[in-house]
Each structure stands twice: as C-alpha cells, then as structure tokens.
C-alpha positions as CSV (number, residue, x, y, z in Angstrom):
1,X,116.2,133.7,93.5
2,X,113.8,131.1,92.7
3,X,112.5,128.2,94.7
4,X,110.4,125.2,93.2
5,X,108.4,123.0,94.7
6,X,106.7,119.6,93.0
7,X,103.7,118.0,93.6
8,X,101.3,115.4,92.6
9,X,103.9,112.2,92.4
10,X,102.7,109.0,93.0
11,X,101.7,105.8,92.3
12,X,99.9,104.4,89.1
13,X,99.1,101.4,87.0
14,X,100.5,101.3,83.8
15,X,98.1,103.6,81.6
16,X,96.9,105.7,84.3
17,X,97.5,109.2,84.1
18,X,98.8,111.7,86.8
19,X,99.3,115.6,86.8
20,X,102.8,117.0,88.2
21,X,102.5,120.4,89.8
22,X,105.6,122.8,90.3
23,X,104.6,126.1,92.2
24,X,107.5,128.8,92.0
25,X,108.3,131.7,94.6
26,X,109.4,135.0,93.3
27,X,108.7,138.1,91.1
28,X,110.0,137.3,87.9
29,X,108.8,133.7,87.9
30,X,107.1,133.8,84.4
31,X,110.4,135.2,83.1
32,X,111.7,131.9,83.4
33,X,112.2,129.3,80.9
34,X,110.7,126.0,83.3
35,X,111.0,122.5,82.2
36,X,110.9,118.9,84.3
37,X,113.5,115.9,84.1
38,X,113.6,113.0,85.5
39,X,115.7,110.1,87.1
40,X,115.4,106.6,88.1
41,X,117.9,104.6,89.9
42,X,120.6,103.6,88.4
43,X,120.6,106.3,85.7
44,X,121.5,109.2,84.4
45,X,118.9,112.6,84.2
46,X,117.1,112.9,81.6
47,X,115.0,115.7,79.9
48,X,111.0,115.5,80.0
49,X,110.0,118.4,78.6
50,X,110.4,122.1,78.6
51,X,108.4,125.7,77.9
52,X,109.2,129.0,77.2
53,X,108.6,132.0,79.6
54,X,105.6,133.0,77.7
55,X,104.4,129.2,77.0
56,X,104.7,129.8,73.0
57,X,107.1,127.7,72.9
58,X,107.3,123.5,74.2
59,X,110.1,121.1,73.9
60,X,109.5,117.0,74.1
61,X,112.4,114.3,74.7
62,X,111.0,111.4,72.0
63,X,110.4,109.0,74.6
64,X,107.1,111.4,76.5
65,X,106.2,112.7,73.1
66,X,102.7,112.7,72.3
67,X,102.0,111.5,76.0
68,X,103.2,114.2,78.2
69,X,101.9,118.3,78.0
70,X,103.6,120.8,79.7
71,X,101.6,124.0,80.5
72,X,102.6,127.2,82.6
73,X,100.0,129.5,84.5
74,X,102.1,132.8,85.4
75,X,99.4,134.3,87.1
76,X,99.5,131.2,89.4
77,X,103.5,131.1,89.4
78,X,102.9,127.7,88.2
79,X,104.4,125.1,85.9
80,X,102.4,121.5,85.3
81,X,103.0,117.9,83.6
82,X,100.1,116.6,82.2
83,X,100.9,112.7,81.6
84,X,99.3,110.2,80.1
85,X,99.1,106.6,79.1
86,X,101.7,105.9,81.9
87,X,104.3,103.7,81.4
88,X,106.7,101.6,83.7
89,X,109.8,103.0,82.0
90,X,108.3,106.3,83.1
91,X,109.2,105.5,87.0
92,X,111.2,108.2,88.0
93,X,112.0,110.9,90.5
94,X,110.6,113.5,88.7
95,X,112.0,117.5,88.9
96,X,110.8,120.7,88.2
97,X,113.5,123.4,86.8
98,X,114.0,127.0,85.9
99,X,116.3,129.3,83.7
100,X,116.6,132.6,83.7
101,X,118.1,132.5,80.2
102,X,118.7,129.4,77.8
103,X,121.2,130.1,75.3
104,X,121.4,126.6,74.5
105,X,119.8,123.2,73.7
106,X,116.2,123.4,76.2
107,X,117.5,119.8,76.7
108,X,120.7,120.7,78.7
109,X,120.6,120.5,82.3
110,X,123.4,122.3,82.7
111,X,120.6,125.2,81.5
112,X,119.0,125.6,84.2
113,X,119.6,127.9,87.2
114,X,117.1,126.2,89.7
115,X,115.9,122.4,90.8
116,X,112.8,121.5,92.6
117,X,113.3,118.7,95.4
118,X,111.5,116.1,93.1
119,X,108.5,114.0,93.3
120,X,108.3,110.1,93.3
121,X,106.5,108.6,90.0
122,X,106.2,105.3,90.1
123,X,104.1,103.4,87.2
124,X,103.4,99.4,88.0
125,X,102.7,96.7,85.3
C-alpha cells in the first residue's frame, strides 16, 4: 500500500514557475514507477509526465515538454514537478501517481495503482 500526498499548488502569473511535491509512505516506494496528471474542469485527465523506479527513465506528454522536469529522491520517498514558463492552459488540479508495475504505455492511467488527492495549479494571464 501506498499513499501520496501533493504539495506546492498554487497560484501564478503566466511564466512563473512553481515546484509540485509528492511525498510517498511505504517500504517499497522507490519500486514504484511515479508520474503526475492533471485535470481542469470540464475535461478529461491527462498525462504530465512520468519516471521510472530508478529515475533512468522520463516520459513527457508534448504539451509540458521542454517546460516541465520530473525528478524522484528515494531516499526522501519523494517524487517532484519542476515547471516552468507557466502557462494558462496549464491550470489544472494536478496529481501525483504510482505503479507497482507498468506493462504498458507510461501515459495510461489505467497504469497506475495509486492517486494523490491533487493540488490546485492555477496560472493567470
């Protein structure tokens, strides 16, 4: 069992930057694949971003690409979202997710095992 928790939301002006946090319980934490999504009103989740257990490996959707880093510290139990050059679009409830095991598409919610709450981002013009 893993629980997630998010931190660091909040409110920006477009180009701003913010850093998400996720901080995991549990043993076997950096066995897990983590990765964030995302969704504002009105829509459908979408994948942000993604990282394998060891952090070799990092997945981008196009839109955060070249904006957004993800990072892990498994000594910390902890999984961040490094964004930058904020934009409106990016408004979004923002979660934090784990798999034990992805034996598909990083991009698939259906992936993952375990969902943070979420954290409000919310980028003004």
């Amino acid at each position: 069992q893993v629980q997630l928790v998010e931190s660091g939301g909040g409110l920006v002006q477009a180009g701003e930057s913010l850093r998400l946090s996720c901080a995991g319980s549990g043993r076997t934490f950096s066995t897990y694949a983590m990765g964030w999504f995302r969704q504002a009103p009105g829509t459908d989740r979408e994948f942000v971003a993604a990282i394998s257990w060891g952090g070799g490996n990092t997945y981008y959707a196009d839109s955060v690409k070249g904006r957004f880093t993800i990072s892990r510290d498994n000594v910390k139990n902890t999984v961040y979202l490094q964004m930058n050059s904020l934009k409106p679009e990016d408004t979004a409830v923002y979660y934090c997710v784990a798999a034990a095991y992805l034996s598909g598409s990083p991009t698939g919610a259906l992936e993952y095992d375990y969902w943070g709450q979420g954290t409000q981002v919310t980028v003004s013009s």
